[in-house]
VEXNUZA-892678 format. One record per residue (C-alpha): x, y, z; residue number from 1. Coordinates in pm, 1 decimal, decimal comma. Layout:
<nodes>
NODE       px       py       pz   i
NODE        X        Y        Z NUM
...
</nodes>
This chain:
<nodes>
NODE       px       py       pz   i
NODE      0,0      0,0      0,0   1
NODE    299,0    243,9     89,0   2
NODE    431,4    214,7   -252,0   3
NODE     75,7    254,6   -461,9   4
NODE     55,1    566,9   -240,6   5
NODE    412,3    688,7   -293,5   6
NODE    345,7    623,2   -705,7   7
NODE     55,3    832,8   -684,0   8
NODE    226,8   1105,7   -507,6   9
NODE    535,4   1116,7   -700,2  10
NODE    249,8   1135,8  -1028,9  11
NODE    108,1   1435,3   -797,3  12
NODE    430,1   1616,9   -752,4  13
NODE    428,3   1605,8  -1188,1  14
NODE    143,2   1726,3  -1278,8  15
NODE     16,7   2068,8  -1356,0  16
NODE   -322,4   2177,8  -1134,3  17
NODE   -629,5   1986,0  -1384,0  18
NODE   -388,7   1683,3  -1318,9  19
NODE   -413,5   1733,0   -971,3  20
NODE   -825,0   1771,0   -906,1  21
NODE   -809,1   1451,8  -1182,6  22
NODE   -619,1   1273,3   -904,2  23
NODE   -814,4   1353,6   -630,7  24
NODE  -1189,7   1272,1   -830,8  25
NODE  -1030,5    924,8   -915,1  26
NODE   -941,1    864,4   -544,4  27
NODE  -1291,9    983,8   -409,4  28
NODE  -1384,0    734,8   -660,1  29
NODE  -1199,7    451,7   -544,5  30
NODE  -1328,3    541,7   -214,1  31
NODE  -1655,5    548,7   -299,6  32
NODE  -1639,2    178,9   -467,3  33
NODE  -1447,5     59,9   -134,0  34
NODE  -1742,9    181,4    112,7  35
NODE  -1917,7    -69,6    268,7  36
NODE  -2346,4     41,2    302,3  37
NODE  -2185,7     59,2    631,7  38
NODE  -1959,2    329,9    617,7  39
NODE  -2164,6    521,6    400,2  40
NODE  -2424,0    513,3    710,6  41
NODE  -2128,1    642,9    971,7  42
NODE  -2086,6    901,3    718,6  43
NODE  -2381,0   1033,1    710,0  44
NODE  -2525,4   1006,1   1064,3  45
NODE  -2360,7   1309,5   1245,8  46
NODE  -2349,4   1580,9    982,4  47
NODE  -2161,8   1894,7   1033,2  48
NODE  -1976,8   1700,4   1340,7  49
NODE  -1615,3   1761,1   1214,4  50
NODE  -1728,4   2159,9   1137,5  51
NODE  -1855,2   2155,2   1464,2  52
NODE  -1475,9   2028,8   1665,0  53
NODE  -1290,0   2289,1   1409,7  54
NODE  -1548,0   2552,2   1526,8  55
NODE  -1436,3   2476,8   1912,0  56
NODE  -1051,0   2455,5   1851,5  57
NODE  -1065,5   2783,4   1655,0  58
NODE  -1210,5   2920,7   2008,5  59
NODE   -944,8   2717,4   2212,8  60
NODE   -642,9   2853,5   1972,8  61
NODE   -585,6   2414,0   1959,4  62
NODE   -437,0   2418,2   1602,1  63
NODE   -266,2   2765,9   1659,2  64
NODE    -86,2   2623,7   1956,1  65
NODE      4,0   2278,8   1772,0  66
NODE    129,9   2503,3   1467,5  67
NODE    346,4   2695,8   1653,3  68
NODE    509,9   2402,3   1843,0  69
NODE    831,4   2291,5   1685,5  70
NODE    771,5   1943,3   1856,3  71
NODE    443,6   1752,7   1930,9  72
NODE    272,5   1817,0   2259,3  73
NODE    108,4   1623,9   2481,4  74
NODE   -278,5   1664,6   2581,4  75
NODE   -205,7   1794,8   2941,2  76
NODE     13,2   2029,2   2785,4  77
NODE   -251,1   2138,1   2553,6  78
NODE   -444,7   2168,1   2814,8  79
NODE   -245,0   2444,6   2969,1  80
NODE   -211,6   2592,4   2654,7  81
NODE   -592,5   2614,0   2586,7  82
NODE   -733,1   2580,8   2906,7  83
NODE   -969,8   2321,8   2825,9  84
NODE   -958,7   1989,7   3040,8  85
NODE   -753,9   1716,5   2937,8  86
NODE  -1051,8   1431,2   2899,0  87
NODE  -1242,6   1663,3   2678,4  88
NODE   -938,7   1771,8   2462,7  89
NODE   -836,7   1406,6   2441,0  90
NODE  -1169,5   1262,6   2282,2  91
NODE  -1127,7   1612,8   1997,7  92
NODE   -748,2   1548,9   1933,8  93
NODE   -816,2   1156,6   1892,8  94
NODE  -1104,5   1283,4   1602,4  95
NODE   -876,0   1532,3   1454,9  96
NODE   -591,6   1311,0   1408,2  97
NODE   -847,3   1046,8   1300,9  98
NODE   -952,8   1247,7    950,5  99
NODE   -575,1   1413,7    864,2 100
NODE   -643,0   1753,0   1022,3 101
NODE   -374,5   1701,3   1318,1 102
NODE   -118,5   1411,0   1329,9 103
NODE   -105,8   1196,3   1609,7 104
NODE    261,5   1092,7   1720,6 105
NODE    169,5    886,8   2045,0 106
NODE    -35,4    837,9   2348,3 107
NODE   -210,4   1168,8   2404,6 108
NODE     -0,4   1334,7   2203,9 109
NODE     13,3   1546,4   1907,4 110
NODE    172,9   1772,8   1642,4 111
NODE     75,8   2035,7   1368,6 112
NODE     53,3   1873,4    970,0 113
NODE     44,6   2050,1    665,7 114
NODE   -345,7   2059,6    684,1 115
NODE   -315,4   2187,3   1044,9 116
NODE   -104,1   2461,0    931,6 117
NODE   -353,9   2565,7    668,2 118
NODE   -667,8   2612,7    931,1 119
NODE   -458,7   2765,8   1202,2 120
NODE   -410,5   3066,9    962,7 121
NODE   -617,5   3343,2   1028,8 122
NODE   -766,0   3290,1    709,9 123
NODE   -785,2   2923,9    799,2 124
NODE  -1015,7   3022,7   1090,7 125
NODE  -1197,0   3266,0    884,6 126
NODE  -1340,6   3012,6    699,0 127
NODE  -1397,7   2806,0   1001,5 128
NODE  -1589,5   3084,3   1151,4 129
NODE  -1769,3   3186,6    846,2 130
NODE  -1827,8   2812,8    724,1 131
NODE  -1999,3   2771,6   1096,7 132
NODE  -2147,3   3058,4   1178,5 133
NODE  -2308,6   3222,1    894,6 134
NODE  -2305,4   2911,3    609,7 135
NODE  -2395,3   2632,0    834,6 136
NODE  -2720,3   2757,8    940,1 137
NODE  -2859,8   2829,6    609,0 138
NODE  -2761,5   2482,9    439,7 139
NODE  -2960,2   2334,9    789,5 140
NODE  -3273,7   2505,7    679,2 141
NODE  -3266,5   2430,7    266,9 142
NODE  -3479,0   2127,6    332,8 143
NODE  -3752,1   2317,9    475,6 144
NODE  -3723,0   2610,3    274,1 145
NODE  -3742,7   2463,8    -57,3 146
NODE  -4060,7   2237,5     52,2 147
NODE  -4174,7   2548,9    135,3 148
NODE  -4127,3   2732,4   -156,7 149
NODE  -4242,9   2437,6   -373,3 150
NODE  -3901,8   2332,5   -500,2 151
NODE  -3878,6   2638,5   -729,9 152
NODE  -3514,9   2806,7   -828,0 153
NODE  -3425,1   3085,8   -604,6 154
NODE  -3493,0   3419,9   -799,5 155
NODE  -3525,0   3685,7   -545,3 156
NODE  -3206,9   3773,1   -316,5 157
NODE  -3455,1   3891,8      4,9 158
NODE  -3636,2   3533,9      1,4 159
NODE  -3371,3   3254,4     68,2 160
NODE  -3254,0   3001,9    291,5 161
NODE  -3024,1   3256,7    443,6 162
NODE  -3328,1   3445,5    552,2 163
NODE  -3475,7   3160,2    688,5 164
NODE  -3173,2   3007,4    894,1 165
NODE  -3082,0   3412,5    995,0 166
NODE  -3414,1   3515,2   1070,0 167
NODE  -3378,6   3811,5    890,5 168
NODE  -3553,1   4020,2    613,9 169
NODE  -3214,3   4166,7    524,7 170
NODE  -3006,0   4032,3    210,2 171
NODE  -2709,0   3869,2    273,4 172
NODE  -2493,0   4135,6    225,5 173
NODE  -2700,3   4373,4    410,3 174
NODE  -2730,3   4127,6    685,3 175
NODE  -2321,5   4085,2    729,7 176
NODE  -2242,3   4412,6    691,5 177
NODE  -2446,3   4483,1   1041,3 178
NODE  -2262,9   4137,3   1210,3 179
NODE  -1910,8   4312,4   1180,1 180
NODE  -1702,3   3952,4   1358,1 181
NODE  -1866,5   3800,0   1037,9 182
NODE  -1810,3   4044,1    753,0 183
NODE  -1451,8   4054,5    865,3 184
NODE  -1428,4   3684,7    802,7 185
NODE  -1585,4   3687,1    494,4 186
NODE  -1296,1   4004,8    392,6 187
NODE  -1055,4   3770,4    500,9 188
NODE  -1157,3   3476,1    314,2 189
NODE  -1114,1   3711,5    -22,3 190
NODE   -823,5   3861,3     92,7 191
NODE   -696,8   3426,0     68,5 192
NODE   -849,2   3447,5   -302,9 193
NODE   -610,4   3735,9   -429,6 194
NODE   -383,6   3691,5   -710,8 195
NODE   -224,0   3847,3  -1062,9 196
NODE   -229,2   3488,4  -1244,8 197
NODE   -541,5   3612,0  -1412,9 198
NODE   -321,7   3857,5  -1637,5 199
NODE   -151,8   3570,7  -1767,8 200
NODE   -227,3   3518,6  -2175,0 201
NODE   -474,1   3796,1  -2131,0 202
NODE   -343,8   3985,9  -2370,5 203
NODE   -597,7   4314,1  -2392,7 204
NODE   -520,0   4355,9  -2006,8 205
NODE   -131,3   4308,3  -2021,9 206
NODE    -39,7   4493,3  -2291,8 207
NODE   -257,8   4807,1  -2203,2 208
NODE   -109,4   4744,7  -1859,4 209
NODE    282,0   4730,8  -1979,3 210
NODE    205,8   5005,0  -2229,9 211
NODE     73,9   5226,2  -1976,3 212
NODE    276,3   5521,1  -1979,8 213
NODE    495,7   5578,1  -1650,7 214
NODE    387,4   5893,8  -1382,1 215
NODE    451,4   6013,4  -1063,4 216
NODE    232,6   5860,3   -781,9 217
NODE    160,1   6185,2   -690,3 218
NODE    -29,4   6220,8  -1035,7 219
NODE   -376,1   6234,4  -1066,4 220
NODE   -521,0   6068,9  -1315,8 221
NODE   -842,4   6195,0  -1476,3 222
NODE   -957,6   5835,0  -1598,2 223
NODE   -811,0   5536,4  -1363,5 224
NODE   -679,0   5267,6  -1550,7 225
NODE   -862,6   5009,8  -1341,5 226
NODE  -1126,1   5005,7  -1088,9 227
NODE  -1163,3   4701,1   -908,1 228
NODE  -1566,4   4708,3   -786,6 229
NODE  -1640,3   4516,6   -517,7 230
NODE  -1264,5   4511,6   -412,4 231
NODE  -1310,2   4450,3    -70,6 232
NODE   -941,8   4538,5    114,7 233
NODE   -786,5   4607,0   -222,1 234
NODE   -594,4   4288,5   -241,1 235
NODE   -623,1   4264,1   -602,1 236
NODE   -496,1   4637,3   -694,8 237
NODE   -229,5   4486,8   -482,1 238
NODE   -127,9   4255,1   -677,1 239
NODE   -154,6   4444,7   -972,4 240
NODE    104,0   4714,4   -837,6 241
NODE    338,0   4454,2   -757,3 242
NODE    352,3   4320,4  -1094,5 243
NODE    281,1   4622,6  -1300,2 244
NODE    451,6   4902,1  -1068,6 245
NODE    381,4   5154,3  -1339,5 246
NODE     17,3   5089,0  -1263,4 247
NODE     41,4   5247,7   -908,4 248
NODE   -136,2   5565,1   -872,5 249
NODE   -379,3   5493,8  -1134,5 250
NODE   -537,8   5233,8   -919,3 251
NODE   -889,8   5238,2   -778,5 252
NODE  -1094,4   4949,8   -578,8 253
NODE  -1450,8   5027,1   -476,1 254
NODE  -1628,9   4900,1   -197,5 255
NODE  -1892,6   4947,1     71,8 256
NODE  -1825,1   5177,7    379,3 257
NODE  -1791,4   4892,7    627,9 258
NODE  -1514,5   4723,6    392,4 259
NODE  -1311,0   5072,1    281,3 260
NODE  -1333,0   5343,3    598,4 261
NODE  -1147,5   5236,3    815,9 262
NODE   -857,3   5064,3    605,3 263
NODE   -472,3   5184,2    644,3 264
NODE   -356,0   5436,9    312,4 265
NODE   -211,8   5161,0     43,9 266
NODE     46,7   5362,4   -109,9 267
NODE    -61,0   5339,2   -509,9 268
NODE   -433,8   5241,3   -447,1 269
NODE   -727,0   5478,6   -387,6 270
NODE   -997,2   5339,3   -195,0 271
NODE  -1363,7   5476,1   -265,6 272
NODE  -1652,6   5402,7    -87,0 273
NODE  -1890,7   5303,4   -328,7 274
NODE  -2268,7   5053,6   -374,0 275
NODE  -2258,0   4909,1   -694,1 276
NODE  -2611,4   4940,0   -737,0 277
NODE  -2595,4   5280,5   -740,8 278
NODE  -2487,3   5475,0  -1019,5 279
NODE  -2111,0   5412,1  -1125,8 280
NODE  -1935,9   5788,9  -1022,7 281
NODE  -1590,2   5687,4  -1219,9 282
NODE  -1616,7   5773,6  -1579,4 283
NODE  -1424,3   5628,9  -1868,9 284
NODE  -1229,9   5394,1  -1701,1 285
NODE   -983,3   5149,7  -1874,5 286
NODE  -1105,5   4830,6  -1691,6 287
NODE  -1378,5   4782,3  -1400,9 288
NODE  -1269,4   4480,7  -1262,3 289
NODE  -1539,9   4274,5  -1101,4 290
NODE  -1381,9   3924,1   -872,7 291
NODE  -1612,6   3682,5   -743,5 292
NODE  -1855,9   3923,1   -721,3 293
NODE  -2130,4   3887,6   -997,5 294
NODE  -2201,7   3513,6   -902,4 295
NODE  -2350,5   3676,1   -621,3 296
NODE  -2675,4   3778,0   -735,8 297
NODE  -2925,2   3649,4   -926,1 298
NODE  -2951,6   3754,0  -1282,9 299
NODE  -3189,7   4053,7  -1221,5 300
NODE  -2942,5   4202,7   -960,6 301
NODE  -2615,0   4090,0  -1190,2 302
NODE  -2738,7   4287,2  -1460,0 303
NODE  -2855,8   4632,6  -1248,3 304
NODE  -2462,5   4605,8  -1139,5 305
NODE  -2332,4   4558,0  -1547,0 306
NODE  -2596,5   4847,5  -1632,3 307
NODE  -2452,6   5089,5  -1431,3 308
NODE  -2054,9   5025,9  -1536,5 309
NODE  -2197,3   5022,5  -1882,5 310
NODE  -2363,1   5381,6  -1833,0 311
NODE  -1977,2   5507,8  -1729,3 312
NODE  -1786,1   5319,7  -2003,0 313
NODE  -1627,3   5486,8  -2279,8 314
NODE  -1639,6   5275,7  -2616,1 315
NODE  -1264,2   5186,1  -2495,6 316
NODE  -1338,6   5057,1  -2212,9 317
NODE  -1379,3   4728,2  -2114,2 318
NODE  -1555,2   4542,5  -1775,3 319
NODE  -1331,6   4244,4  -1640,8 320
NODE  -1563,5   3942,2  -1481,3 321
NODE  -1331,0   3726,5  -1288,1 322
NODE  -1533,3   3460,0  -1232,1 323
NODE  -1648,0   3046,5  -1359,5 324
NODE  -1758,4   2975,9  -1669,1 325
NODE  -1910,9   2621,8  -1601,1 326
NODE  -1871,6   2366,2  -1867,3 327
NODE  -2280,0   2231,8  -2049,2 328
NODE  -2196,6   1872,9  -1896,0 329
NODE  -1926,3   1727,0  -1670,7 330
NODE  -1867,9   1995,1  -1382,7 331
NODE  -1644,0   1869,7  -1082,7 332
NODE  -1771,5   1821,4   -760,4 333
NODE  -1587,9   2211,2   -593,8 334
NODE  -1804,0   2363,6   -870,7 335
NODE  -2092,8   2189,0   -807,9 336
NODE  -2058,6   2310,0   -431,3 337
NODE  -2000,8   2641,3   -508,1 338
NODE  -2302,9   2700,6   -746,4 339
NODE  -2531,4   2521,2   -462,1 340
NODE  -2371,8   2751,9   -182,9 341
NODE  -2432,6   3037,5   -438,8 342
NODE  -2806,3   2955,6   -452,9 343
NODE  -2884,0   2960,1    -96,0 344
NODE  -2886,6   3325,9   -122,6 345
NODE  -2993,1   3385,1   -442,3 346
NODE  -2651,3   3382,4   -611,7 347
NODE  -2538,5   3125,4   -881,0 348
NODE  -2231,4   3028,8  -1089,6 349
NODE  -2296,0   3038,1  -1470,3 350
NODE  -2210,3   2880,2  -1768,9 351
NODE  -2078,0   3009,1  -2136,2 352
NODE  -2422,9   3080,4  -2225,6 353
NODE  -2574,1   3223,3  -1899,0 354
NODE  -2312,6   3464,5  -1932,1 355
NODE  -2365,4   3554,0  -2242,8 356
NODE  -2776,2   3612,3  -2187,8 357
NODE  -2647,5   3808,5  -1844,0 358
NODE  -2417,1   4049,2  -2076,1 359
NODE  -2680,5   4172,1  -2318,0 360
NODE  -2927,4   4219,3  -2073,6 361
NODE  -2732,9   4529,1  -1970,4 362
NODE  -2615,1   4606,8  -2352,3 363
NODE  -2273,7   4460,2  -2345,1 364
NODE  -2176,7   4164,0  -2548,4 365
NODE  -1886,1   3902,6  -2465,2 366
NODE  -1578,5   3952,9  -2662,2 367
NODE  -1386,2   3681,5  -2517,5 368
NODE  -1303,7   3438,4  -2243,2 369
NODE   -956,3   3374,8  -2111,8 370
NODE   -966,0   3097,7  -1874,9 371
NODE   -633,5   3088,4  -1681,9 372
NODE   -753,6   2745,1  -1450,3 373
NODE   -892,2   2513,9  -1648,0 374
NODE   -963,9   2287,5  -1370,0 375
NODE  -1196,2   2514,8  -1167,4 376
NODE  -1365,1   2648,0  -1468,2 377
NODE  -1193,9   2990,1  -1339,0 378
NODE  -1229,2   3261,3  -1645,6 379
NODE  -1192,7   3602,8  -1716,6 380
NODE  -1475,0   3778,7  -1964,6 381
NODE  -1388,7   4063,1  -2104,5 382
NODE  -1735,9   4265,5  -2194,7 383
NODE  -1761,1   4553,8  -2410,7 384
NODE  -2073,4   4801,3  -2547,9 385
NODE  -2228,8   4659,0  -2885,0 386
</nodes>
């Protein structure tokens, strides 16, 4: 068995990231074929249990104390570290060690792994909080709510499981930004998403971007080159000043006032408090960027949010969705998750054609699609006026 494994993970360490997810699918496959009716039962019978134990060692600081540990500890020392007792840390530890999330190196004791390391971030236990706290709830009540609701697609963003399992009347949105512990997880969780690999082969971004000519950051620019709506901290002008200095100054990301007011200066990158369903106050722009934001809303919502960036485009400018572009058949199990998490409040990922009906709704059309993972579907559409 050591060997198979070892094959597979030398295979692993040689493949690009499609190879990887193909990997893991055929695994869960094998698994799935192995199951007895048996283990398929276990599996099923205490839902949300394992959420539930990461939930409680984020409180404890458990994994941050086993990641910072050059050496495994033992429970009673974990204990003093935590200050939970040592028979109820004992029966979490021996569960944690029992999926792969900690690594068990003897009697009652324990070290950090790779995954341990990952969750003990503070973007780790963001999405432990967030995955808890504000997610779990509403995929509790999707039973009931869709009985309710006669099994119908979720069209309206203020009648959803997440009103349901919040006991609100609020959106989603509207709802978090009043809960500020869990808006700030959900900012850190995108803040974990950031990246420049999206520029990569896009060539009517990166060549307007290395062409752009050089100024002083002092400058100021009548037309931005980019705004980045919906840009929460401004990770992603971030990462666009880091790989196209001569960007910085010209920079803009847009957000509501609970993300943006009370953010440190990032020298470069202008932060403006802005609703995107309100009318779009930066004219002619280059490129409004929009990341993970548009799958969101449903499509009525979507294309009030394209309108207005399409009322402040020039016929040079272009809108940036940074989003999935699912394929008509065959979509892997992450994306399948993510469109079903996307639905519980109204939001939903799209494919080629979705996208398209979405862009001339609000009198754009799709010029072209740059996916930059093929794996996840992940795409960039670039939308321009007819």
């Amino acid at each position: 068995m050591d060997s198979i494994i070892a094959q597979i993970q030398a295979i692993a360490q040689n493949t690009d990231e499609g190879g990887r997810l193909k990997i893991i699918q055929s695994l869960k496959r094998v698994q799935n074929e192995l199951q007895s009716p048996q283990d398929i039962f276990i599996e099923l019978a205490v839902p949300g249990l394992t959420n539930a134990m990461l939930r409680i060692s984020a409180d404890l600081g458990l994994l941050r104390s086993l990641a910072s540990s050059d050496t495994s500890l033992t429970v009673v020392e974990i204990s003093d570290l935590t200050g939970a007792s040592s028979p109820f840390l004992e029966r979490i530890l021996r569960h944690l060690a029992a999926i792969d999330m900690i690594k068990e190196t003897g009697i009652n004791e324990y070290c950090a792994n790779r995954t341990t390391h990952v969750l003990a971030s503070s973007k780790g236990e963001a999405m432990v909080y967030h995955g808890f706290d504000t997610v779990g709830p509403v995929v509790k009540e999707m039973p009931a709510f869709f009985a309710e609701n006669k099994y119908e697609d979720v069209m309206l963003n203020t009648n959803t499981p997440f009103q349901k399992a919040h006991n609100t009347k609020l959106t989603s949105f509207e709802w978090l930004v009043q809960q500020p512990k869990h808006f700030e997880n959900l900012q850190k969780i995108m803040t974990a998403l950031q990246g420049s690999e999206w520029t990569e082969g896009l060539e009517v971004f990166d060549n307007e971007a290395r062409r752009f000519p050089l100024k002083a950051l002092s400058a100021a620019p009548e037309k931005p080159f980019l705004v980045d709506v919906g840009g929460g901290h401004g990770h992603q002008c971030i990462e666009l000043g880091k790989k196209y200095p001569n960007l910085l100054g010209h920079l803009v990301f847009q957000d509501l006032p609970e993300a943006v007011e009370n953010l440190a200066p990032i020298d470069g990158v202008r932060a403006e408090a802005y609703d995107f369903f309100q009318a779009q106050p930066i004219i002619g722009a280059k490129f409004y960027y929009l990341r993970r934001i548009m799958h969101d809303w449903p499509d009525e919502k979507a294309a009030k949010i394209l309108h207005n960036i399409r009322a402040a485009m020039n016929p040079d400018s272009r809108i940036l969705i940074d989003d999935a572009v699912l394929p008509d058949t065959g979509a892997n199990w992450q994306s399948t998750v993510a469109d079903l998490s996307m639905m519980t409040f109204a939001g939903k990922e799209r494919t080629k054609h979705q996208w398209e009906s979405l862009a001339a709704s609000a009198g754009l059309r799709v010029e072209h699609i740059h996916t930059y993972v093929a794996s996840t579907y992940t795409a960039v559409l670039v939308l321009a006026t007819h």
